[in-house]
C-alpha positions as CSV (number, residue, x, y, z in Angstrom):
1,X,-8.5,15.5,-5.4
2,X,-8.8,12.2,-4.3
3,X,-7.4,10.3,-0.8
4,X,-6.9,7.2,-1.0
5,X,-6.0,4.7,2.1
6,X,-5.0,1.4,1.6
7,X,-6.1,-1.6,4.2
8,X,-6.2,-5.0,5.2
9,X,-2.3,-6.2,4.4
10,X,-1.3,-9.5,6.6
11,X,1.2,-12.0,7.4
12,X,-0.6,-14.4,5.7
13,X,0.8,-18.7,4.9
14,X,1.3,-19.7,1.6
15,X,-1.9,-20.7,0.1
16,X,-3.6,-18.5,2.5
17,X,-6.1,-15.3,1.2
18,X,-6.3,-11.6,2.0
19,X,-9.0,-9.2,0.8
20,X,-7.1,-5.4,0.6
21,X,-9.8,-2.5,0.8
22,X,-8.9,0.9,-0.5
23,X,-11.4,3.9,0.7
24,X,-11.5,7.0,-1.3
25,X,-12.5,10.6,0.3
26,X,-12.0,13.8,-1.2
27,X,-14.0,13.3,-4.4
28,X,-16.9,10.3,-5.3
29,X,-14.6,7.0,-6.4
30,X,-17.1,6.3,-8.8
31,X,-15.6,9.3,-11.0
32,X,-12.0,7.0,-11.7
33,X,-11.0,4.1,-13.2
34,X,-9.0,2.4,-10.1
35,X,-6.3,-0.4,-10.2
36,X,-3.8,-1.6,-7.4
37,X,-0.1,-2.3,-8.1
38,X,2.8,-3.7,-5.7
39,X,6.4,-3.1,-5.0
40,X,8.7,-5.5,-3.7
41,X,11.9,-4.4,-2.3
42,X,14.6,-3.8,-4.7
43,X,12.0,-4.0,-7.8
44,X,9.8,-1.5,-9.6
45,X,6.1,-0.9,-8.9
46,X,4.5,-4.2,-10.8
47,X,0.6,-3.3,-12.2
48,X,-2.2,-6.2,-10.6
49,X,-5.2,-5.4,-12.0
50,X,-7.6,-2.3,-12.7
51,X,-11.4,-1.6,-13.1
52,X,-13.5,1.0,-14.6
53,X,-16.0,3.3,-13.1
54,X,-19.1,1.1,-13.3
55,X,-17.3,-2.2,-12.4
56,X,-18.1,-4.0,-15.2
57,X,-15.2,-4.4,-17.0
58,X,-11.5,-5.6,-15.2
59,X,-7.9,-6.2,-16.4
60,X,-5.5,-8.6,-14.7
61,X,-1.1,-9.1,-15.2
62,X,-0.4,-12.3,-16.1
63,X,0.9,-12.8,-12.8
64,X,-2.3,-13.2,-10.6
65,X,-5.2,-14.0,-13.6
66,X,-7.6,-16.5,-11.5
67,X,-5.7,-15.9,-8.2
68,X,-6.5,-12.1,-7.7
69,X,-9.7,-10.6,-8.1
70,X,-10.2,-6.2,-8.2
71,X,-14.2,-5.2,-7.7
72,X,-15.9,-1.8,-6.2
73,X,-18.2,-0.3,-4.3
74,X,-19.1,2.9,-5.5
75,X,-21.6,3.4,-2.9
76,X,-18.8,2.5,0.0
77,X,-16.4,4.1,-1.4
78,X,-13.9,1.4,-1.8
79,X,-12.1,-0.8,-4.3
80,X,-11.1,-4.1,-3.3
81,X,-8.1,-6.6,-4.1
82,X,-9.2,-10.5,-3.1
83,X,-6.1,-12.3,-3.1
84,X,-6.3,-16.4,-3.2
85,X,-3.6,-19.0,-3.2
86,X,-0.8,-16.6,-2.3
87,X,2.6,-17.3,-2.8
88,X,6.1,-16.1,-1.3
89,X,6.5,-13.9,-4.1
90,X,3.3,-12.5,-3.8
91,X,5.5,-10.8,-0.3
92,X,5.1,-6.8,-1.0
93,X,3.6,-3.5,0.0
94,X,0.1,-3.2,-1.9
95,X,-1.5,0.3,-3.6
96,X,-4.2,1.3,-5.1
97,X,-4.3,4.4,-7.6
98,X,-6.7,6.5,-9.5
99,X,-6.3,6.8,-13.3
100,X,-5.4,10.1,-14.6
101,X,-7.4,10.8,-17.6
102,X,-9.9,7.8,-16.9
103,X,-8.2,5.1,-19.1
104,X,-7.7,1.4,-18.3
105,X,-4.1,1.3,-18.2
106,X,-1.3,-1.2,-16.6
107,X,1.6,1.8,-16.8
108,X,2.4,3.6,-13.6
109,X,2.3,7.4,-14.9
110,X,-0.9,6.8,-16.1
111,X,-2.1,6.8,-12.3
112,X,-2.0,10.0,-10.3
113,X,-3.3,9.7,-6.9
114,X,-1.6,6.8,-4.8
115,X,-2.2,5.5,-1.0
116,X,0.4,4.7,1.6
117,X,0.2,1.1,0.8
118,X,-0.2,-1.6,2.9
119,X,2.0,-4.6,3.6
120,X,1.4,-8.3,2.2
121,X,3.8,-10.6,3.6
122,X,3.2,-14.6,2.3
123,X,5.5,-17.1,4.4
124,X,6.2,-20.5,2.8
């Protein structure tokens, strides 16, 4: 079983960048293939981006290709979200998950363990 604890949310300016760290404990992160979503109030969790095990290979939404970037550090631990150019609507609470059965996926149930989140808030 896997912990997972989201950091580094901001009020942040439009335009402005954030890097999000999520650190794992419980069991090695390099066992799962990781991704962070967001929720926005009033709308359903939105998939970012995701990574698998080794790093090597990434998957972005539509939505942030060439703004957000998702990497790893097996050997820390942690999976990270930088965020450049951020917009208003970029404004949400932030997670990271761990896949359940190790695919690359950008559906919410396929993800089984989930942190607390962390707040993003972009002001125009």
């Amino acid at each position: 079983q896997a912990q997972l604890v989201e950091s580094g949310g901001d009020l942040v300016q439009a335009g402005g960048s954030l890097r999000l760290s999520c650190a794992a404990s419980g069991r090695p992160l390099s066992t799962y293939v990781m991704a962070w979503f967001r929720q926005a109030p009033g709308k359903e969790r939105e998939f970012l981006a995701t990574i698998d095990r080794s790093g090597s290979v990434t998957m972005y939404a539509d939505s942030v290709k060439g703004r957000f970037t998702i990497s790893r550090d097996n050997a820390k631990n942690t999976v990270y979200l930088q965020m450049n150019s951020l917009k208003p609507e970029d404004t949400a609470v932030y997670y990271c998950a761990t896949s359940i059965a190790g695919v690359m996926s950008s559906k919410v149930p396929s993800y089984g363990y989930w942190g607390q989140g962390t707040q993003v808030t972009v002001s125009s």
